[in-house]
C-alpha positions as CSV (number, residue, x, y, z in Angstrom):
1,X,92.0,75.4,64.8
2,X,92.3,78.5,66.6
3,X,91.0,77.5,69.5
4,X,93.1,74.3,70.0
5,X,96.5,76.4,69.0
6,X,95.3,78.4,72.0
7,X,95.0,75.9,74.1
8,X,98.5,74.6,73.2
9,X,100.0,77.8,74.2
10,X,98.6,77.9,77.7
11,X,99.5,74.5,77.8
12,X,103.2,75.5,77.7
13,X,102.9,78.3,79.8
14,X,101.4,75.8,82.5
15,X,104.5,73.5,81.7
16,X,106.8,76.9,82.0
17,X,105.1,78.0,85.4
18,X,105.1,74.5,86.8
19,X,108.8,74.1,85.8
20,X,109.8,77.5,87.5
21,X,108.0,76.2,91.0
22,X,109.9,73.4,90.8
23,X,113.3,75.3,90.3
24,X,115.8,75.1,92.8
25,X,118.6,76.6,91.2
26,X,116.0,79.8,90.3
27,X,118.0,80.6,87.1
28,X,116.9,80.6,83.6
29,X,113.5,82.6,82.4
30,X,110.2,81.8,83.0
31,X,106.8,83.2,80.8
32,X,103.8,84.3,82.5
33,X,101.2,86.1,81.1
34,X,100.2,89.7,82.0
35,X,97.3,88.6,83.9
36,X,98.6,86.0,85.5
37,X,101.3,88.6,86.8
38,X,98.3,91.0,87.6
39,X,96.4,88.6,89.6
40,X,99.5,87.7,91.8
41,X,100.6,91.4,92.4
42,X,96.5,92.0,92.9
43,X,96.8,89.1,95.7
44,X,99.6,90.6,97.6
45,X,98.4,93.5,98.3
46,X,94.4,92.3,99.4
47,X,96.4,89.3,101.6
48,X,98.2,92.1,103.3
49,X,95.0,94.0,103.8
50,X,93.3,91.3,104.6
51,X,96.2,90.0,107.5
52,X,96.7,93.7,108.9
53,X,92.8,93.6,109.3
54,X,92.8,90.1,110.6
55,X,95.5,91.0,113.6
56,X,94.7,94.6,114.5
57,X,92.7,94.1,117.8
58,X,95.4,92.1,119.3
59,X,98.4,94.3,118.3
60,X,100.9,94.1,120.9
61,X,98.3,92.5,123.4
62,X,100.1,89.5,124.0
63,X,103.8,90.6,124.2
64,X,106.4,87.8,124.0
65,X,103.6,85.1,124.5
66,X,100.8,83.8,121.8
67,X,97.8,84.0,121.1
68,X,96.0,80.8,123.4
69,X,93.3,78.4,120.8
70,X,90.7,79.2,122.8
71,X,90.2,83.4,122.7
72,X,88.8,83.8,119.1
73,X,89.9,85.4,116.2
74,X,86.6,87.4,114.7
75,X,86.6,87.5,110.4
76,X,83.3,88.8,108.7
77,X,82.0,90.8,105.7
78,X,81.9,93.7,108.0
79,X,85.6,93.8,108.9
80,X,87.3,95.6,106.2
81,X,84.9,98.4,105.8
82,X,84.6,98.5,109.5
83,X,88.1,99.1,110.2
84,X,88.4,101.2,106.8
85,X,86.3,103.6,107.9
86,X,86.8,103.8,111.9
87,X,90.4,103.0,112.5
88,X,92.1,104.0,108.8
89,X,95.5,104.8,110.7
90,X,96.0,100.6,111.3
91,X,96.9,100.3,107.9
92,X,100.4,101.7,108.3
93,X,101.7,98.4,106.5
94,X,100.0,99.7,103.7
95,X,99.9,103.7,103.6
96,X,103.6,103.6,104.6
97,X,104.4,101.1,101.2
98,X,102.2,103.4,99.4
99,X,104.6,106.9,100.2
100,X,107.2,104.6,98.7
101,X,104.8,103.6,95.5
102,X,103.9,107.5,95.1
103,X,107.5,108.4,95.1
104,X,107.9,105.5,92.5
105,X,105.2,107.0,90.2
106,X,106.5,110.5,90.6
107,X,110.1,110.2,90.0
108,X,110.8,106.7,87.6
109,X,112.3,103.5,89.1
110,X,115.4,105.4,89.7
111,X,114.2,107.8,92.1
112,X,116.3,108.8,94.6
113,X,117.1,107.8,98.6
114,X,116.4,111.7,99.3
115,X,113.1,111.8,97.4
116,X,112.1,108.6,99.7
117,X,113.5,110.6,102.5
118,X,111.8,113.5,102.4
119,X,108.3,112.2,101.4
120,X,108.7,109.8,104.4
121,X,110.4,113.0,106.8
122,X,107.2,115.4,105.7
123,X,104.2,113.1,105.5
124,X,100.9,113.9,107.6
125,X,101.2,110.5,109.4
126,X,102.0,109.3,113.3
127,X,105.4,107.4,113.1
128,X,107.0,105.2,115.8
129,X,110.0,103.8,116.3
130,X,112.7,103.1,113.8
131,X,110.1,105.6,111.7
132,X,110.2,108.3,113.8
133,X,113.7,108.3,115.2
134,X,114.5,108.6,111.3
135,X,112.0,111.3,110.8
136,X,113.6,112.8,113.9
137,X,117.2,112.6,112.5
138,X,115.7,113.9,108.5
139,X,114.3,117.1,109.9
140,X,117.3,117.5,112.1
141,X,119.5,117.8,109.4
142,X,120.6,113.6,110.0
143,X,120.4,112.6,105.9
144,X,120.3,108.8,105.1
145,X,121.9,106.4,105.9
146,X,122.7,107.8,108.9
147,X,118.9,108.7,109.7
148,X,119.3,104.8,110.2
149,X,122.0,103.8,111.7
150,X,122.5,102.2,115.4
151,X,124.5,104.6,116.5
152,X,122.2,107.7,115.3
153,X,118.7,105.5,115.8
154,X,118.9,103.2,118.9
155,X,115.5,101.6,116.9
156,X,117.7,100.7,114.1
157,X,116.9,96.7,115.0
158,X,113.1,97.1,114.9
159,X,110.2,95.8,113.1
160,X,110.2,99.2,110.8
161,X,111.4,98.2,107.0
162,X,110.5,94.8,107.6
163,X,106.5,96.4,107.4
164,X,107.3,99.1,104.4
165,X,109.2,96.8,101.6
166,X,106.1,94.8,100.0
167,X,106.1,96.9,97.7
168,X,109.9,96.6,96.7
169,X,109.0,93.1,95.9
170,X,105.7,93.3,94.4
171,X,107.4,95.1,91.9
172,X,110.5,92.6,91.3
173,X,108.6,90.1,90.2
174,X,111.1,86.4,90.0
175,X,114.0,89.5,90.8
176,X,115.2,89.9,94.4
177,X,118.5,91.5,93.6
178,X,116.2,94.2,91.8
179,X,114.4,94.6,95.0
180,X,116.9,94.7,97.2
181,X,118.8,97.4,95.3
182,X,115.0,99.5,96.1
183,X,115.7,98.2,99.9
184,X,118.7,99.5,100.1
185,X,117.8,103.0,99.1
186,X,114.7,103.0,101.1
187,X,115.3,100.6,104.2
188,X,118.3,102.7,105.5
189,X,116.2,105.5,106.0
190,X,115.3,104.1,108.7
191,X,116.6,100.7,109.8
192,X,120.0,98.8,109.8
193,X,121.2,95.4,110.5
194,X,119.1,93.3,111.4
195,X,116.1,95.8,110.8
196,X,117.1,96.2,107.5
197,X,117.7,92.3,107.1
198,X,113.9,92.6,107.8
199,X,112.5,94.6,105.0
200,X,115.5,92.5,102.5
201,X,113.9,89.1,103.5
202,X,110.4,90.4,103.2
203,X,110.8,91.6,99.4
204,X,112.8,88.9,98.5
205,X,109.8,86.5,99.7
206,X,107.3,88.5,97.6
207,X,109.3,88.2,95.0
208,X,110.2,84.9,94.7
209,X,106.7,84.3,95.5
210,X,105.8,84.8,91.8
211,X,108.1,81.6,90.5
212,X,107.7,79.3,93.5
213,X,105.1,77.4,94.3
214,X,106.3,75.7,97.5
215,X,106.2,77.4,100.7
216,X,109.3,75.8,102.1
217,X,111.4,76.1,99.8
218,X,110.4,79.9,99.0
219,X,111.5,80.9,102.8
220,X,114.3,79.1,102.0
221,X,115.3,80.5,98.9
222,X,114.6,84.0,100.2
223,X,117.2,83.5,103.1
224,X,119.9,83.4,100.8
225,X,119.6,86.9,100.2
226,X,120.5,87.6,103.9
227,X,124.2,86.9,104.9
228,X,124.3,83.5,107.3
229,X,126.5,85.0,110.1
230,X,123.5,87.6,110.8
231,X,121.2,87.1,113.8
232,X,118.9,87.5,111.7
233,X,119.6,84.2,109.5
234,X,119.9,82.5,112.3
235,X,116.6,83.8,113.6
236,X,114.9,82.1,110.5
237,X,117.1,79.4,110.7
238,X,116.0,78.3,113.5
239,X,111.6,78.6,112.6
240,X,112.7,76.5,109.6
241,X,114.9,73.8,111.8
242,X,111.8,73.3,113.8
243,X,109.6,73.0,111.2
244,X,111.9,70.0,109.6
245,X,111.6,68.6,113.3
246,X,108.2,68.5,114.5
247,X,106.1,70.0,110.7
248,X,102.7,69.9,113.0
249,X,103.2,71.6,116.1
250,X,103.9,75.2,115.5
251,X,104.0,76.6,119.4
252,X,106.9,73.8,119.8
253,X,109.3,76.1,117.4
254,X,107.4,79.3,118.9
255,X,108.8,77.7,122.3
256,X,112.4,77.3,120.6
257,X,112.7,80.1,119.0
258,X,111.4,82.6,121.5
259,X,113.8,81.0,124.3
260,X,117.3,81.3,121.9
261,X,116.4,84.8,120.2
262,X,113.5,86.5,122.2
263,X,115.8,89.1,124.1
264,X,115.8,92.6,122.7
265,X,119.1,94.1,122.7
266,X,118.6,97.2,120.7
267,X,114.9,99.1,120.7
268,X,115.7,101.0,124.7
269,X,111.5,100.4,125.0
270,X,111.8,96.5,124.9
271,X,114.9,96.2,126.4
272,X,114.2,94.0,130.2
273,X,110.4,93.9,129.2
274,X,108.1,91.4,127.8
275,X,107.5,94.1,125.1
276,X,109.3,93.4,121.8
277,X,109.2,94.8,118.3
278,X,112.7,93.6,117.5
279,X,112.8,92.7,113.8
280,X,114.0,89.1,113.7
281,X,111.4,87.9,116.4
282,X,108.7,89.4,114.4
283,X,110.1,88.0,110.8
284,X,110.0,84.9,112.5
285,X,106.3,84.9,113.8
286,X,106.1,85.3,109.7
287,X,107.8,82.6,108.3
288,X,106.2,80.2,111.2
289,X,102.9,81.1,109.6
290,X,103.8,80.4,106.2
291,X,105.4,76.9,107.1
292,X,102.8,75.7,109.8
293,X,100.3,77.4,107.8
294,X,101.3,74.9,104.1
295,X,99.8,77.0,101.8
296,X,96.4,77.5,103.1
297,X,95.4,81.4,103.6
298,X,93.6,81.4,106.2
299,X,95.5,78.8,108.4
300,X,98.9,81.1,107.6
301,X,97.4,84.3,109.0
302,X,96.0,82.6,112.0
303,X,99.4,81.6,113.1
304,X,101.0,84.4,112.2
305,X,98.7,86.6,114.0
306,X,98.5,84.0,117.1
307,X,101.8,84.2,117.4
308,X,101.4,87.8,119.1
309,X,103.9,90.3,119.6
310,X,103.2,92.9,116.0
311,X,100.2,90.2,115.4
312,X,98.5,92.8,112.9
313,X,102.3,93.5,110.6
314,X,103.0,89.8,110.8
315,X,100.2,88.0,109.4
316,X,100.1,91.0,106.7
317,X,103.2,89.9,106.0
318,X,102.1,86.9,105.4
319,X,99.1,87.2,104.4
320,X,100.8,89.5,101.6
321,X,103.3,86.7,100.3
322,X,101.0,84.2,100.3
323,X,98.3,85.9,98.6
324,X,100.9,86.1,95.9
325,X,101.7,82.9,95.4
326,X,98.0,82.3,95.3
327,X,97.2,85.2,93.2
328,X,93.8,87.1,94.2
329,X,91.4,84.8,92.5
330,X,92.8,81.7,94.8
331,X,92.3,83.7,98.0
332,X,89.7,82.0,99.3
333,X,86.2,83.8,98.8
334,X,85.7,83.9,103.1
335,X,88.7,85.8,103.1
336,X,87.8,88.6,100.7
337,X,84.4,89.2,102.0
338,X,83.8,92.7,102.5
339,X,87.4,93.8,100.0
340,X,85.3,94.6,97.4
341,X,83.8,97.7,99.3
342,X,87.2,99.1,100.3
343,X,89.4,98.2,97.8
344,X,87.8,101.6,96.1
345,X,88.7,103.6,98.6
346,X,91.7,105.6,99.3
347,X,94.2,105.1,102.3
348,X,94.6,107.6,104.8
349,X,97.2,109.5,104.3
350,X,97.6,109.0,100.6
351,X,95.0,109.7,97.4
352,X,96.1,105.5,96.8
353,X,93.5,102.8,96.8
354,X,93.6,99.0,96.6
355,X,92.4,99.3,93.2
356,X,94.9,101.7,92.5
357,X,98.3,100.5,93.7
358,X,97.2,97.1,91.7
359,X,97.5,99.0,88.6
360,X,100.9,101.1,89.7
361,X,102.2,98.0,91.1
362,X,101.9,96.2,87.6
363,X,102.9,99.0,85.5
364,X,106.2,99.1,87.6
365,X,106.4,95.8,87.5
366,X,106.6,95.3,83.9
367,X,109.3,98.1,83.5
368,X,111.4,96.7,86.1
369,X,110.8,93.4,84.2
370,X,112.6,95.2,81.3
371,X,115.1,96.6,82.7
372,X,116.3,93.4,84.3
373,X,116.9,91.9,81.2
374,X,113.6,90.2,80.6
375,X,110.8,91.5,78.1
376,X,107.4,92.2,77.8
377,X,105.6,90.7,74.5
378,X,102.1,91.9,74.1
379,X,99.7,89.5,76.4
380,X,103.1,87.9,77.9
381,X,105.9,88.9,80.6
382,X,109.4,87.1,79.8
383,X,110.9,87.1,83.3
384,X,115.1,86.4,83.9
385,X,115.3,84.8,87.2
386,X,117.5,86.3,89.1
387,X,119.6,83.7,91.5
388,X,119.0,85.4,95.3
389,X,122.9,86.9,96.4
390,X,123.2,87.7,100.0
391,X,123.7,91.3,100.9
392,X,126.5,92.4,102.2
393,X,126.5,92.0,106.4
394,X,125.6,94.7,109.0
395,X,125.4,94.6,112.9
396,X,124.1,96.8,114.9
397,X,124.8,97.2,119.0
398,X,128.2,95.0,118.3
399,X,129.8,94.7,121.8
400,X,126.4,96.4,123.5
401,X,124.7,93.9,126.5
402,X,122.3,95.6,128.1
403,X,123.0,95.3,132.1
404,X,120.3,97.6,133.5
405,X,117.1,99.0,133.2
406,X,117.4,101.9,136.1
407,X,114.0,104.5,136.6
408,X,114.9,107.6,137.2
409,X,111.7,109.8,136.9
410,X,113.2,112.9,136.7
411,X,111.2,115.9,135.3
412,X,112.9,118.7,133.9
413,X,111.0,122.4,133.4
414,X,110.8,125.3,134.5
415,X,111.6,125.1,138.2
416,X,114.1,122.0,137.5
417,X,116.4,122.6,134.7
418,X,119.1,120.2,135.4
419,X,120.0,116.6,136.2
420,X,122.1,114.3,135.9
421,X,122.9,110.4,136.3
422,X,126.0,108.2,136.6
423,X,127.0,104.3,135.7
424,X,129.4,102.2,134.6
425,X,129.6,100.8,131.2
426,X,130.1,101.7,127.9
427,X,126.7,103.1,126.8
428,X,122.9,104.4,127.7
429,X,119.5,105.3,126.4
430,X,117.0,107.1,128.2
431,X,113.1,106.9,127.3
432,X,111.1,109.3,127.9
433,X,109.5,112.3,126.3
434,X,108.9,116.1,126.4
435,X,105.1,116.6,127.4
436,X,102.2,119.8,127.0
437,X,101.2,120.9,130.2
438,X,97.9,120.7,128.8
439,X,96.4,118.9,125.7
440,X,95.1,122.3,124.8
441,X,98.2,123.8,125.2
442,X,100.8,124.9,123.1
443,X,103.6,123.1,121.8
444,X,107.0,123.8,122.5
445,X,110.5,122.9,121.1
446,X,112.7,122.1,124.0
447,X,116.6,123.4,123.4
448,X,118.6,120.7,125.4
449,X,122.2,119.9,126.4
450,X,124.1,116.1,127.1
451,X,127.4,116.5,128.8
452,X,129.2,113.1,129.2
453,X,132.4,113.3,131.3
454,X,133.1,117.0,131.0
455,X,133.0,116.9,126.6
456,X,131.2,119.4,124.9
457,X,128.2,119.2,125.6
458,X,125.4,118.0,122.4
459,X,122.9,120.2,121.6
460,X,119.5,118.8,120.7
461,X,115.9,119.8,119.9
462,X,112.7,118.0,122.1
463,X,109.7,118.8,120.4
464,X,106.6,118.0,122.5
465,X,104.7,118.1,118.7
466,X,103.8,114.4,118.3
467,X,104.4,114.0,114.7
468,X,108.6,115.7,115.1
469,X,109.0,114.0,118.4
470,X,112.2,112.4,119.6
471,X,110.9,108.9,120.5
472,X,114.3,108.3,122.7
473,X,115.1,111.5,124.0
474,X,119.3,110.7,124.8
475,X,121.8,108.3,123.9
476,X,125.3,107.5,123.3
477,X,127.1,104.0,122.6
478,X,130.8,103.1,121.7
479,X,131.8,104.8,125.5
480,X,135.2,103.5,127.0
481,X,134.4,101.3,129.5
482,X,134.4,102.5,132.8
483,X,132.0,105.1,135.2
484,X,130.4,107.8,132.9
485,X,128.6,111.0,134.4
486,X,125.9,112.4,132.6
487,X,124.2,115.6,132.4
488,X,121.5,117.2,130.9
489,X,120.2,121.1,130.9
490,X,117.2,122.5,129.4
491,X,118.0,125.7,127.7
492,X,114.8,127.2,127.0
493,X,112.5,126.0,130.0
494,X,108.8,126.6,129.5
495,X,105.8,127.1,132.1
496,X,103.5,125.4,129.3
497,X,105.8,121.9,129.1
498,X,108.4,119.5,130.6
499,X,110.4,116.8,129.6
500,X,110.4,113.5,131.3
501,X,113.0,111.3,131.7
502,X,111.5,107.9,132.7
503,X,113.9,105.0,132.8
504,X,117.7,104.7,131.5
505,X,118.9,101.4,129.5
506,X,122.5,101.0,130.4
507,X,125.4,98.5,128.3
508,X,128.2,96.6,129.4
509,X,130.7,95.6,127.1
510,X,130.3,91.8,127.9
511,X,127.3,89.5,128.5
512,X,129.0,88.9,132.0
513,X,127.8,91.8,132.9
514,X,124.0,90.9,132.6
């Protein structure tokens, strides 16, 4: 009798589960039990593992083209550990969540924006991009949001959240409102617009992930979350048009959607180069591996990865929302050869393991579960759906075209402490960065000056350390339009460094201008 009044309980929670993946109003409750809920959160985090090790040797080797059939893809036992122990510093998809997870476990659920901050400012890791501009901006007394914004980080478009906010969702499970209120004080740290869109979409596909059961209509579902006007939406929109069209060739969509939205306007690195880390492209090399891909692991990392551009973030991605739809124990087994021996091991960077965030991962999971309205009943999790509502809309570079990508080449030190440039538009960036004389040698703090058109001139600090570098040295947007004469000084020149001003990205305020 026992035995068959068990079997009539998981019955219903079958029925229950079944009925949720079929939802497509996602409102009501749904009952899972705890390991059922373990499992899935389990499976995100090893598919993300498993799709940033998948994709690492071809990151950024094929920029703004794919991945051709013919070059292979290499998967063994001897992957994970391989990489785990010789290159641990590819795992920045996961370390970087794991900052986030520590600060979780630290502080409660309601921790702060400057507890995230200042983990994220201060940790021991290399940073890039939208990262480090906002770890720039942190330790130079630029708090969040701002640390984020497009007109204080001209990376504010790139790939950055969209990599950093599994964990938001992992821990939301059936709640994306929830996790996007932990996007929002995390992700404007260091992204906005679009860039934030990244990290929102991302969470809310991990969490819908645990009540749908459909690919298609899960990327779907997730996009309401992100308002329609954005680039961004229409990014997506445009993977899951194609799709509808032709469901069985996926480089005919990569073809579409690379020749409507492949131009960078923000990052001043990808801007007039094949090179692109822009946010949307990348989120949609994700979603056109979970829709060509129909379910089936390792098919969804494949493309994802093949797709190029980040090809070891996006089939993490990927990999990571998939693998919790799947839960761990319907990853296939030739995927997670070789986890077991890692998943023991700590991340550089952190004292976290695999084995370790599964467990903090649940535990927040259950508490966010109950403070969301739902409840947790000894061997079950009572879940209220939360219907996805679109956050509200950001755009960053509005009015900015880039026009010009001019070198300049101009090194500034102790012989040559001035230069200066002039254009016409209504805003700049210059790449470049302040250099050692020596790798030896030591670092130096640069004390700098911009003048633009005779207005006091901005003081800022060029650090040749890599960990407080400035990854884009000078910029300024929102300029009347018109010629513009710029100047920079070095305050404190140095015989042991320079800085180097390579190239300057320069904006119109119309695309006639291009």
């Amino acid at each position: 009798m026992k035995k068959l009044t068990i079997l009539i309980a998981l019955f219903i929670l079958g029925l229950g589960w079944a009925a949720v993946g079929q939802n497509a109003d996602l409102s009501g409750d749904v009952t899972i039990s705890k390991s059922r809920l373990l499992d899935q959160i389990t499976g995100g985090w090893a598919g993300q593992a498993i799709g940033c090790t998948y994709g690492v040797p071809t990151e950024f080797c094929f920029q703004s083209t794919f991945i051709p059939d013919y070059q292979p893809l290499s998967w063994s036992q001897d992957s994970l550990p391989w990489f785990f122990e010789n290159e641990p510093g590819r795992y920045d998809d996961i370390y970087m969540d794991l900052s986030f997870v520590e600060v979780l476990e630290k502080e409660g659920l309601d921790a702060p924006t400057g507890a995230f901050a200042e983990r994220f400012a201060n940790a021991g890791y290399m940073l890039w991009h939208a990262n480090q501009m906002a770890r720039y901006n942190i330790l130079n007394g630029i708090a969040p949001p701002q640390s984020g914004h497009w007109l204080s980080n001209p990376h504010a478009d790139d790939i950055d959240f969209q990599i950093e906010a599994d964990f938001a969702g992992l821990m939301s499970p059936g709640m994306p409102n929830a996790a996007a209120l932990i996007c929002d004080r995390v992700g404007h740290i260091m992204n906005y617009g679009d860039g934030y869109y990244g990290g929102v979409y991302v969470a809310a596909m991990y969490s819908l992930a645990f009540i749908e059961s459909d690919v298609q209509r899960l990327v779907e579902k997730a996009l309401r979350m992100i308002p329609p006007e954005s680039l961004y939406a229409q990014t997506i929109r445009t993977v899951i048009e194609g799709h509808r069209e032709n469901p069985r060739d996926w480089k005919e969509t990569w073809f579409k959607v690379q020749k409507k939205w492949g131009e960078d306007i923000g990052c001043p690195e990808g801007v007039f180069s094949p090179f692109n880390i822009d946010a949307k492209i990348n989120s949609a090399w994700v979603v056109l591996g979970l829709l060509y891909g129909d379910g089936d692991f390792g098919k969804t990392i494949n493309i994802s990865a093949r797709a190029g551009d980040d090809s070891d973030c996006n089939p993490a991605t990927a990999g990571g929302v998939l693998g919790t739809m799947l839960g761990y124990e319907k990853i296939p087994d030739s995927w997670k050869q070789g986890l077991a021996a890692v998943e023991s091991l700590d991340f550089k960077y952190t004292t976290i393991s695999l084995a370790e965030v599964y467990d903090l991962s649940f535990k927040h999971a259950l508490e966010m579960v109950g403070r969301n309205g739902g409840v947790v009943d000894g061997e079950t999790v009572r879940i209220k759906i939360q219907p996805p509502k679109a956050v509200p809309l950001e755009v960053g570079f509005e009015g900015h075209y880039p026009k010009e990508r001019r070198p300049l080449d101009v090194r500034l030190n102790d012989t040559a402490r001035e230069a200066e440039f002039s254009f016409e538009g209504i805003g700049f960036a210059v790449n470049g960065e302040a250099l050692k004389s020596s790798e030896d040698g030591p670092d130096v703090d640069f004390q700098a000056e911009m003048t633009i058109d005779r207005e006091p001139a901005v003081m800022s600090t060029l650090p040749t350390a890599d960990r407080t570098r400035k990854p884009t040295l000078f910029w300024r947007y929102r300029l009347k339009p018109g010629q513009h004469r710029v100047l920079f000084k070095i305050l404190n020149p140095s015989p042991d460094a320079e800085i180097h001003l390579a190239d300057v990205v320069i904006y119109g305020a119309s695309t006639s201008s291009k």
